[in-house]
C-alpha positions as a printed Julia matrix, in Angstrom:
76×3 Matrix{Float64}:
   2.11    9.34   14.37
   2.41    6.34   15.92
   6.44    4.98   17.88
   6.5     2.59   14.77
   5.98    4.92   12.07
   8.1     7.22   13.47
  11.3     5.02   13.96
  10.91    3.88   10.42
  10.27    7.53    9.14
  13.83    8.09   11.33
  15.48    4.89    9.39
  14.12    6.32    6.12
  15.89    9.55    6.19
  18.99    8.11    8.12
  19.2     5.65    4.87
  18.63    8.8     2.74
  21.15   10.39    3.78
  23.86    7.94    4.64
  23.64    5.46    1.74
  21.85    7.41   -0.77
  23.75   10.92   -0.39
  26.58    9.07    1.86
  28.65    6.05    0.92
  27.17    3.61    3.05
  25.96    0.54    1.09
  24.27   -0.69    4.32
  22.57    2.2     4.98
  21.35    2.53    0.96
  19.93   -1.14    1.53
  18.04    0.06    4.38
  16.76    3.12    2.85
  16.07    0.66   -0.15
  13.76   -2.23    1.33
  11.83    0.71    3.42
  11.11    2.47   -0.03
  10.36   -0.6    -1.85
   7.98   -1.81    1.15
   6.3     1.63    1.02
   5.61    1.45   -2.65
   4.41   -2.2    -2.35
   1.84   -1.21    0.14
   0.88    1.89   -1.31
  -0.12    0.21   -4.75
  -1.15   -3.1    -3.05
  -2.17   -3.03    0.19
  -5.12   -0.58   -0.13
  -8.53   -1.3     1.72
 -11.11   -2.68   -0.9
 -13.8     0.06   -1.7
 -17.52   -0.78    0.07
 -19.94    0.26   -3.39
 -22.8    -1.15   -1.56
 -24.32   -3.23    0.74
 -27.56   -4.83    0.46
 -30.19   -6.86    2.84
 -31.49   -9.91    1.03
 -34.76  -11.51    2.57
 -35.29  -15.25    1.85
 -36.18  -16.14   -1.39
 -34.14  -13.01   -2.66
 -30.92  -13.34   -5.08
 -28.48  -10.97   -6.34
 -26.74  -11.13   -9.41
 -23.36   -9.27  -10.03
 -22.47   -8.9   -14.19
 -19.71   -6.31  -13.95
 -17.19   -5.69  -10.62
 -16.22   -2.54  -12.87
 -12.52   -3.99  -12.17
  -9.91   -4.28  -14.42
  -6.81   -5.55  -14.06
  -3.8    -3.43  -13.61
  -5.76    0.12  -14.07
  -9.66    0.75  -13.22
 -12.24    1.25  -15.87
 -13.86    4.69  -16.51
């Protein structure tokens, strides 16, 4: 785990248990934003899948009808 990850892992559980379990209203609003960030970046911030890659040679075209996207929840 990288220094970064750790410290904020360290912050996490410091804001955990000071604000949320504690009385600390500083420590809650640190333990807050580090949640919220985490659940922004987990629902948002993912890599976009590779489905396939294809070599077009000149004079070639390719023609995309359905990203099989929706938005808000994938089609199945």
């Amino acid at each position: 785990m990288p220094v970064g990850a750790k410290v904020v892992n360290q912050l996490r559980v410091r804001g955990l248990q000071q604000g949320v379990f504690g009385a600390s209203r500083g420590w809650l609003a640190v333990w807050l934003g580090i949640t919220a960030a985490k659940q922004l970046h987990k629902h948002l911030g993912k890599e976009p899948e590779l489905v396939d890659r294809v070599v077009l040679k000149p004079g070639q075209r390719l023609v995309i009808e359905d990203t099989g996207m929706a938005w808000g929840k994938q089609k199945r």
